[in-house]
C-alpha positions, 0 to 999 in steps of 0.5 A: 528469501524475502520471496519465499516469506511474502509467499508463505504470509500472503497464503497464510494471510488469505486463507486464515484471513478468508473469513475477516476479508469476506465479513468487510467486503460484504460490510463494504457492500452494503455501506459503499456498494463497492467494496473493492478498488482497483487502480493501475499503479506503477510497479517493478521496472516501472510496469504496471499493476493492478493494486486491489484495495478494500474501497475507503472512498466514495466511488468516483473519487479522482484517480489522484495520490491520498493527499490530493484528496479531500477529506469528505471523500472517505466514508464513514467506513472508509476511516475505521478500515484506514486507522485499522490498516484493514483496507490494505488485506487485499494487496496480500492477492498482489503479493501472492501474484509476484507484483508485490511484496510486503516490504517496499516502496508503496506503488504510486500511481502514473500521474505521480511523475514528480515521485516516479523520476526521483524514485528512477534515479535512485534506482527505486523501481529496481525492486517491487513494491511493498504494502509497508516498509520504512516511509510508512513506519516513520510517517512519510507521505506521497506529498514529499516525493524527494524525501520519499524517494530518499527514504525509499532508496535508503530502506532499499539499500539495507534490505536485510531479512531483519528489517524485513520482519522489523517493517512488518512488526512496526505496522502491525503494531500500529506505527505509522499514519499511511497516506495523508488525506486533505480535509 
């Protein structure tokens, strides 16, 4: 059932979001001059991806986790689409495309490996990964790789449609910080 719902919420979220999305990518253009970021990111089975965001960062800011980076590479730009979520639209293409799904663990990058083997042996890459899901809603950070992976597991593990819906509303609503970023 979850499938069905990141189908049904990624085409309804694309097409009534088509003109928000199209106003901060031409935004995007003209502050950053690339509005986009793409980035490999580990996915289902440990394959990778191809992770579309809307960019936050300065262009040629280091392919590391949020935490590793400093501060003065986010734009102006970057913190309103960040404290807004609104950089996180794009991956509703990722849902859409099945390499996705709303709900999961957030898909880390390959240089990630201390997060990579605690989530292998919890078994978290058993599932495809989310835009949100409960790290995110209770403030949990690539910087902790085990608790994360903990956490990640845990969410895993009482996966009900419930909590589904429960992760998304919570994100929407604006619980959670995302992924902390040195300054």
């Amino acid at each position: 059932m979850q499938r069905f719902f990141d189908l049904i919420f990624s085409v309804a979220g694309l097409l009534l979001g088509s003109p928000l999305l199209f106003l901060i990518w031409l935004a995007g253009f003209f502050m950053i001059g690339s509005p986009l970021f793409l980035q490999t990111r580990v996915g289902k089975q440990q394959k990778p991806f191809v992770l579309v965001k809307f960019r936050t960062m300065k262009p040629g800011t280091a392919s590391v986790a949020s935490h590793l980076v400093d501060g003065s590479s986010i734009t102006s730009w970057g913190r309103f689409l960040r404290r807004t979520k609104l950089d996180e639209l794009p991956q509703l293409w990722n849902v859409l495309k099945g390499e996705m799904s709303l709900v999961g663990p957030r898909p880390c990058l390959f240089n990630q490996t201390e997060l990579i083997a605690e989530r292998a042996q919890r078994g978290v890459f058993d599932a495809r990964p989310g835009i949100t899901g409960l790290a995110q809603v209770k403030g949990v950070d690539m910087s902790t790789p085990a608790l994360l992976a903990e956490m990640d597991a845990a969410m895993l593990a009482r996966a009900s449609l419930f909590n589904y819906f429960r992760y998304i509303f919570l994100t929407v609503a604006g619980q959670g910080r995302g992924d902390r970023v040195s300054c």
